[in-house]
C-alpha positions as CSV (number, residue, x, y, z in Angstrom):
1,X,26.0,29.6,-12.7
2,X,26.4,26.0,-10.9
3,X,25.1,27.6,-7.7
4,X,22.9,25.9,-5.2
5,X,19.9,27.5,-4.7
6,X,18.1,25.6,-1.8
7,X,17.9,21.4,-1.2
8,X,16.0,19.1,1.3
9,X,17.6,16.3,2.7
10,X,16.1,13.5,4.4
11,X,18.2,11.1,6.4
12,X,16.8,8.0,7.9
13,X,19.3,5.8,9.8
14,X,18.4,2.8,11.3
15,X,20.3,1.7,14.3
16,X,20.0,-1.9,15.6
17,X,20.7,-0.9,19.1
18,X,17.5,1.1,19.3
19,X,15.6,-1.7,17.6
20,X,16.9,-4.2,20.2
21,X,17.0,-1.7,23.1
22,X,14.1,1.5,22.2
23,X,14.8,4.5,24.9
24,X,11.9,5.3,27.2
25,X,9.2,6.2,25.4
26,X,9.9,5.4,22.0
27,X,8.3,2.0,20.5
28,X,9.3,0.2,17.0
29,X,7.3,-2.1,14.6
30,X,4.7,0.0,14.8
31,X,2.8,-2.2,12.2
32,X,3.0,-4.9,14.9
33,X,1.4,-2.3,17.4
34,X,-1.7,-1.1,14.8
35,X,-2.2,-5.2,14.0
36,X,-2.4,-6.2,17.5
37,X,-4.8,-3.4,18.0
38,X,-7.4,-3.9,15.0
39,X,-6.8,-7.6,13.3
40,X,-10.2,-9.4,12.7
41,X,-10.4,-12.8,13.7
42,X,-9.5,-13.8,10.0
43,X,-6.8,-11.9,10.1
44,X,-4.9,-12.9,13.6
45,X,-5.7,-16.4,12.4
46,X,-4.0,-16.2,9.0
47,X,-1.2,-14.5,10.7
48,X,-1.2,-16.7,13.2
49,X,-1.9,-13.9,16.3
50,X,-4.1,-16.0,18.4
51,X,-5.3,-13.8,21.4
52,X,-1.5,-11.8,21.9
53,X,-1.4,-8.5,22.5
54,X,1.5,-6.1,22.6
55,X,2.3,-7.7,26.1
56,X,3.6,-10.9,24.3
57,X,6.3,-9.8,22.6
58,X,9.7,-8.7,23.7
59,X,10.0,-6.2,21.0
60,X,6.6,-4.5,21.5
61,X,6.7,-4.5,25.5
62,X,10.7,-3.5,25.9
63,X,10.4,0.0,26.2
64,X,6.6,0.1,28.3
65,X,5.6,2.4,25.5
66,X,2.4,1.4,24.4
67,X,0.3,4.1,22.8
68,X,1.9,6.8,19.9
69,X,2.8,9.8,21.0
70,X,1.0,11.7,18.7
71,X,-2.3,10.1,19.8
72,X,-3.2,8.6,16.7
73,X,-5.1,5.2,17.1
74,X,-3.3,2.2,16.0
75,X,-6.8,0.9,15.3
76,X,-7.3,3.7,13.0
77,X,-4.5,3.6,11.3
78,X,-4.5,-0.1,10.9
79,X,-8.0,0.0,9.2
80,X,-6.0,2.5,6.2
81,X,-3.5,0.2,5.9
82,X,-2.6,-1.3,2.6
83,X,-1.7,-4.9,2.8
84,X,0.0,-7.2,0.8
85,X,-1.1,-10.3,0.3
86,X,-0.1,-13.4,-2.0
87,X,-2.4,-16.2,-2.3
88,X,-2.6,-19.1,-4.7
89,X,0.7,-17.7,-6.5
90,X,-0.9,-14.5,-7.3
91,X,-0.2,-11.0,-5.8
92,X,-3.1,-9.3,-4.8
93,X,-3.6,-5.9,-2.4
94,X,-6.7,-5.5,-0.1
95,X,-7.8,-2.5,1.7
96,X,-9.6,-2.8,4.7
97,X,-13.1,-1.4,4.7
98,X,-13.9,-1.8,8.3
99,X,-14.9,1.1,9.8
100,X,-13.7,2.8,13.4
101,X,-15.3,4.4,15.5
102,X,-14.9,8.2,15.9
């Protein structure tokens, strides 16, 4: 009959103001937040992170949110991460085997 039985919709809008400014409590880049938390030395020195920590950067420290609000790790979540990589003009994908601590 043409009728609509039932949908799901999923809106994501990013707004530049609450990159820029986050409210209380919320944080953004959270891959910056889960790097700063579990890079190996190799790591911060290929992506040139040095000692920093989430203190360093405007965009990590603005809001004095530090930790997710649903209590997962950043260190955990880091160490599932997928990341791409490209080295000597090749794409290539790493996963990290480290393992956390429970």
């Amino acid at each position: 009959t043409g009728a609509l039985i039932g949908a799901a919709i999923e809106t994501y809008l990013l707004e530049k103001v609450r990159l820029i400014h986050p409210n209380p409590g919320e944080r953004n880049f959270h891959i910056f937040y889960e790097m700063l938390a579990a890079a190996t030395e190799e790591e911060r020195e290929d992506y040139f992170l040095g000692n920093y920590t989430i203190n360093d950067f405007k965009m990590t420290s603005v809001s004095g949110t530090f930790d997710r609000r649903d209590g997962v790790s950043d260190s955990t979540l880091y160490d599932q991460l997928v990341v791409g990589k490209f080295d000597k003009g090749e794409d290539y994908y790493m996963r990290s085997t480290r393992k956390t601590e429970p």
